[in-house]
C-alpha positions in Angstrom: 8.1 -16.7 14.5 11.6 -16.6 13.3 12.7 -13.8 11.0 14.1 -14.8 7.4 17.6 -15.3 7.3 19.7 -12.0 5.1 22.0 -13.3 2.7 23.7 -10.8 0.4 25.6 -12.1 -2.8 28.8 -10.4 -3.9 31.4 -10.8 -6.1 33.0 -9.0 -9.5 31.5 -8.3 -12.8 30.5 -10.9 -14.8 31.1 -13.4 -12.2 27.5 -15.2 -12.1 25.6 -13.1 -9.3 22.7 -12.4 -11.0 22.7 -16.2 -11.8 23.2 -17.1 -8.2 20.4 -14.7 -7.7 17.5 -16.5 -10.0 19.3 -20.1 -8.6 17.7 -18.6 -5.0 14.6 -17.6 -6.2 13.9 -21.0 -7.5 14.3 -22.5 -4.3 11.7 -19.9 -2.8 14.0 -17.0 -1.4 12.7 -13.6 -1.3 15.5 -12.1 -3.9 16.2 -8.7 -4.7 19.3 -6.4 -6.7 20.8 -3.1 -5.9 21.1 -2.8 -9.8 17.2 -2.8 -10.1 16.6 -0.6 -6.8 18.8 1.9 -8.5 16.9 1.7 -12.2 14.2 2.4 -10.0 15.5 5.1 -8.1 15.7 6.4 -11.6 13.3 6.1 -12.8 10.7 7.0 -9.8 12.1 9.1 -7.2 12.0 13.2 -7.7 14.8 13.4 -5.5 17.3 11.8 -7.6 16.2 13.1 -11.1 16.5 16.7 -8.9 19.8 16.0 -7.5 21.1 15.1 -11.1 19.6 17.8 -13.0 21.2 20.3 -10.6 24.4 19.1 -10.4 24.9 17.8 -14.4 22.0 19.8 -16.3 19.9 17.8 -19.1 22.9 15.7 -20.6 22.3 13.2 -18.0 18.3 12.8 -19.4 16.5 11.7 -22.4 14.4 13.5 -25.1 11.5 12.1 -22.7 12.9 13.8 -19.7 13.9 10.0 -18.2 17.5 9.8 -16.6 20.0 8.4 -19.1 21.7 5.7 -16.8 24.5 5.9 -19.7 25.2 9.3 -19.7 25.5 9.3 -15.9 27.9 6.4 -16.6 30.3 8.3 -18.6 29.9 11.5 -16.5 30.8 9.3 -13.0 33.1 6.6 -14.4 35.6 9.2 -15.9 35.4 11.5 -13.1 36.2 10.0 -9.1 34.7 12.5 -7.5 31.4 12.6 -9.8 31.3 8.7 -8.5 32.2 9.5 -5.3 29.0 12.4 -5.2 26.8 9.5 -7.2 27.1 6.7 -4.4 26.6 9.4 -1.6 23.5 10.1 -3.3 22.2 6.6 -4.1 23.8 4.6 -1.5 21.7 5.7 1.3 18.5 5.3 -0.5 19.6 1.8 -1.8 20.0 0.8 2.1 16.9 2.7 2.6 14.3 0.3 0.3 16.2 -2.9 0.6 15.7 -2.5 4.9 12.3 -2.0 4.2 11.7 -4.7 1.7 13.3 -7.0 3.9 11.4 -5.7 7.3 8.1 -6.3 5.8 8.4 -9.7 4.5 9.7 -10.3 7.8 6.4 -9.3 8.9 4.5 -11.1 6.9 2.0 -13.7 7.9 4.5 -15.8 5.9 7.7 -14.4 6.0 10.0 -16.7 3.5 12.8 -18.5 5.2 15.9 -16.4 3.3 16.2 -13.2 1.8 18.7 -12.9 -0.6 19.6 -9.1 -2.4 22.9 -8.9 -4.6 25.0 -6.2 -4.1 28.1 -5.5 -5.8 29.7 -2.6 -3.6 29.0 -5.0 -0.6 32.1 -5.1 1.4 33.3 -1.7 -0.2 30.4 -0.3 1.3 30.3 -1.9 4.6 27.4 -3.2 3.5 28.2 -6.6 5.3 27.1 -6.0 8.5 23.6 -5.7 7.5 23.2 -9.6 6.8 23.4 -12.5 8.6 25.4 -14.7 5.8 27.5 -13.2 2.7 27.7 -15.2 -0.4 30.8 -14.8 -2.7 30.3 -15.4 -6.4 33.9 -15.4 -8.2 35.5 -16.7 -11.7 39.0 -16.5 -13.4 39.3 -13.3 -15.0 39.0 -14.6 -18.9 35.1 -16.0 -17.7 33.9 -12.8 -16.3 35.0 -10.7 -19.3 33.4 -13.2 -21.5 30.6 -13.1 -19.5 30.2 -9.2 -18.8 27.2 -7.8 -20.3 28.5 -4.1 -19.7 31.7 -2.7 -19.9 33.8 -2.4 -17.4 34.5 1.4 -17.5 37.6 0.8 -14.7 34.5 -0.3 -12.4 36.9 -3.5 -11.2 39.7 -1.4 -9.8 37.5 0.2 -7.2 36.6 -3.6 -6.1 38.3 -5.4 -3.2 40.2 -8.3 -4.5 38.5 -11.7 -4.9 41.0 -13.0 -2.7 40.0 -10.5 0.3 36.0 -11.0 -0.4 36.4 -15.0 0.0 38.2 -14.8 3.4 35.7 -12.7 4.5 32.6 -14.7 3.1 30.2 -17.3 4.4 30.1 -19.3 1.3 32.5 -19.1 -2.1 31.8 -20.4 -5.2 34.2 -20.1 -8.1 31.6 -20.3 -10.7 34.1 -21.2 -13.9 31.7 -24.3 -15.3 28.1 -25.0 -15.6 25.1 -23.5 -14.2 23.9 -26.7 -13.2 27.5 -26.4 -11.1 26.1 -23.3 -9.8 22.5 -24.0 -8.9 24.0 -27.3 -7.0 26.2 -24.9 -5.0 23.1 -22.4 -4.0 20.7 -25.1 -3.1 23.5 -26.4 -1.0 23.7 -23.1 1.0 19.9 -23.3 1.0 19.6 -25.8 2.9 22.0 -25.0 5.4 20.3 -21.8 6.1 16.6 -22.8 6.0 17.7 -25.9 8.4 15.6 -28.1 4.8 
């Protein structure tokens, strides 16, 4: 049996990933996001919360002894080298569970025809050469910063340029209109993958 096809979806902040993301899911893709394998990471692995206690002390957790993903935000995002330490810390367990994840539905009796996991730090990362297609999610400036849920904390300047990312990708979409613009473009790319 063939294995599922690896997709990872890139692009900047407030560009429409996580959008992409539930457009894939609808059409049956296995989906996952580095953004929730960190929460989790978090939230559930001793290591982390251990790592981040040692190096930061309790201003990095809540009254209920959780991590404060803020507070780690404004310790990392103000300090290079606290980033630097953060994504040497998290990056290889990110890799870790999303490898997994996707070698077990591989395995499956019914392994789905795409798996599809949005990563932001993709091509920063090297992350790339992991999966078999790379999507690139982009928009004008003005729409992302209407659209970004967080702030962008100088986040974008440690971001290759759009321009770089959609040379390098399988698929662009400049997602600047409608969903329905959006979805259209993902169950395009769907189809091409699953051979539907």
């Amino acid at each position: 049996m063939q294995r599922p096809v690896s997709v990872a979806i890139t692009g900047g902040i407030g560009a429409g990933k996580s959008s992409a993301l539930r457009a894939f899911e609808r059409r049956g893709a296995a989906v996952a996001s580095s953004d929730e394998i960190v929460h989790r990471l978090y939230r559930d692995d001793p290591g982390v919360a251990d790592a981040l206690r040692e190096r930061y002390g309790e201003r990095v957790f809540a009254p209920d002894g959780s991590v404060d993903r803020r507070a780690v935000g404004e310790v990392v995002f103000a300090d290079r080298a606290e980033l630097e330490w953060l994504e040497a810390l998290l990056h290889p367990r990110v890799v870790a569970e999303y490898v997994r994840w996707r070698d077990e539905l591989a395995g499956s009796d019914d392994p789905p025809a795409l798996v599809v996991i949005e990563i932001p730090l993709l091509y920063e990362t090297g992350g790339e050469r992991r999966f078999d297609r790379v999507v690139v999610i982009t928009a004008p400036p003005e729409v992302r910063a209407t659209r970004a849920r967080v702030r962008d904390d100088g986040r974008s300047r440690r971001l290759m340029s759009d321009d770089e990312k959609v040379q390098r990708a399988d698929f662009v979409y400049v997602n600047d209109g409608s969903l329905a613009g959006l979805d259209a473009f993902v169950g395009e790319v769907v189809e091409q993958l699953s051979g539907r």
